[in-house]
C-alpha positions, 0 to 999 in steps of 0.5 A: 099545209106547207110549201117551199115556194109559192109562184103564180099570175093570181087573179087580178079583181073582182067586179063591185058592180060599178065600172071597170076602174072601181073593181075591187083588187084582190091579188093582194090576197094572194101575196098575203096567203104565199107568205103564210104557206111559203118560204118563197113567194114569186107573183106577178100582179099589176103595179097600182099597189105603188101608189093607189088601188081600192083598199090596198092602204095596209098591204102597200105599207106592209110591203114597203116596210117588208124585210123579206122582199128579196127583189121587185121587177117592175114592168111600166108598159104592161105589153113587155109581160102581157102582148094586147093587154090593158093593165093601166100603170103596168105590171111587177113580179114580187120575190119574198123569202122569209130568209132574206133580209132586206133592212140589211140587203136593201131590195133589188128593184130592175125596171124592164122597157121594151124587154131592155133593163133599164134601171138596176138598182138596191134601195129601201122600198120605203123612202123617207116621209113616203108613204108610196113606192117611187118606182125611179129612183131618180125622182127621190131626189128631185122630192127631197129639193122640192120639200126642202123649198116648199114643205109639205104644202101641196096642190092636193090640199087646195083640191076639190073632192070627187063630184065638187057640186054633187053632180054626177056625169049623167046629169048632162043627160038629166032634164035638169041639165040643158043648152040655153039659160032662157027661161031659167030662174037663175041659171048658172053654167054647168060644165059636163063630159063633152057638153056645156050648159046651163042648169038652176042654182037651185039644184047644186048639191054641194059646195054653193059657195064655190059657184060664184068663184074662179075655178080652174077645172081638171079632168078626173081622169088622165094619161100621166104616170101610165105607159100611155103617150098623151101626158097632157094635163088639160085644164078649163077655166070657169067663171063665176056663176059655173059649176061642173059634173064629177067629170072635172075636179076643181084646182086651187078650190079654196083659194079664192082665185081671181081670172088673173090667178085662175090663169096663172094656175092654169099656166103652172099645170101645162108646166113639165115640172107639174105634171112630172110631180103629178106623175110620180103619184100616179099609176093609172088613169085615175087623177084624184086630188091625192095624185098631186100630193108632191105637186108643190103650191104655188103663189098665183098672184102677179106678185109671185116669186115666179114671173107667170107672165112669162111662156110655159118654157119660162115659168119652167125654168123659174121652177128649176131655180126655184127648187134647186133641181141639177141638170141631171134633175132637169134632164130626167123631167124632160126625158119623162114629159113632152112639152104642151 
């Protein structure tokens, strides 16, 4: 069977039995079925498809790298669409048809805030050496600098996996997690969901020998890059014999910190720099360590090219020099990113 055009508002995820932020996306089928059955396929869907959501690898590439995609409406704020809804990173409409060329007519890409345009613009959906649509085209630019100083050694290869001691967030509520080290053989701190305690060396599952280091701990989860108006990156740091529950990551795991570098790195994520490149690879709450992907490693010793000792509004402006960015550079991050 054969249609002219396709439109709809396809459903959105099926539960897998876990919690709402592992549902299994399934929209993606419906964009893939409109292309077979239709000339035209228009459908409205979350926008987590950009840069993240559960097995939707191969259909963001096949997008990107669409000739058909005639135009992409992008909603930041999902309440323009969907009044009272909480779809975390927005919402887009997508218009295929298969009589388009986009390799030769580009996409057009409109972006609404507040049912205002703010941004209209024709572009390849796929950039240069991304594999993720960057939804303001602005941001392309300050990429390019910052790889062009740094290349593609970033902050989310010096990252932790998920759960980096294998404890997960109810282990505070295990007998095996509690409030006083007394009595224990040999008790290390453990940092969980709202609660510090102490547990045995011993009951580590994973990565031992980050115990006795530095850590600079992140919370899994945060509100950079969605339409939410905290976009704070807080940080915890740890000291030797501590570990953490599946609630925090751990930055910079494998670089050997001392508590002068811990702090610097600490320092650097409070920065407007870090976590505009945080967001821009973020578009839910969602924080894995792939979300710092453009977030440029730094040297967090004290002989760094960057003066950590300086207040966050300096080291700010040492990464301006450092990678280069115009005013107009400087202007779109501050506009994007409040001061911590």
């Amino acid at each position: 069977m054969k249609f002219d055009v396709v439109v709809g508002n396809p459903p959105y995820q099926e539960s897998d039995g876990g919690s709402k932020a592992s549902a299994i996306p399934v929209y993606h089928y419906f964009v893939e079925l409109g292309l077979k059955v239709a000339q035209q396929t228009c459908l409205i869907m979350p926008s987590r498809w950009y840069v993240g959501g559960k097995g939707l690898n191969d259909f963001r590439d096949k997008m990107l790298h669409s000739p058909n995609m005639k135009i992409l409406i992008d909603f930041p704020n999902p309440v323009d669409v969907f009044p009272g809804t909480n779809i975390r990173g927005g919402v887009c409409v997508l218009l295929l048809d298969k009589q388009y060329d986009s390799d030769k007519l580009l996409t057009r890409v409109e972006t609404y805030e507040g049912g205002q345009v703010i941004a209209d613009t024709r572009r390849h959906l796929a950039a240069k050496g991304l594999s993720v649509f960057i939804r303001d085209n602005k941001a392309l630019e300050i990429i390019s600098n910052v790889t062009d100083v740094s290349g593609t050694d970033s902050l989310a290869d010096h990252i932790s996996p998920r759960k980096p001691f294998g404890l997960g967030g109810t282990f505070v509520h295990d007998k095996k997690f509690v409030k006083s080290a007394t009595g224990l053989f040999r008790p290390i701190k453990c940092y969980g969901k709202d609660s510090i305690g102490f547990m045995e060396r011993s009951n580590v599952l994973a990565h031992s020998e980050w115990i006795d280091s530095w850590k600079v701990l992140t919370a899994r989860a945060n509100n950079i890059g969605t339409e939410l108006n905290d976009d704070n990156l807080n940080t915890i740091i740890a000291e030797p014999e501590s570990v953490c529950t599946e609630t925090y990551i751990l930055l910079g795991a494998d670089l050997e910190l001392d508590e002068v570098s811990a702090n610097n790195l600490a320092k650097y994520t409070k920065t407007r720099f870090v976590r505009y490149m945080h967001s821009l690879a973020k578009s839910s709450q969602d924080a894995s360590r792939q979300t710092y992907r453009y977030v440029p490693i730094q040297d967090f010793t004290n002989g760094s090219d960057i003066d950590w000792s300086g207040d966050v509004q300096s080291i700010d402006r040492c990464l301006f020099r450092k990678y280069n960015l115009t005013e107009e550079n400087i202007a779109t991050i501050v506009a994007k990113i409040k001061p911590m």
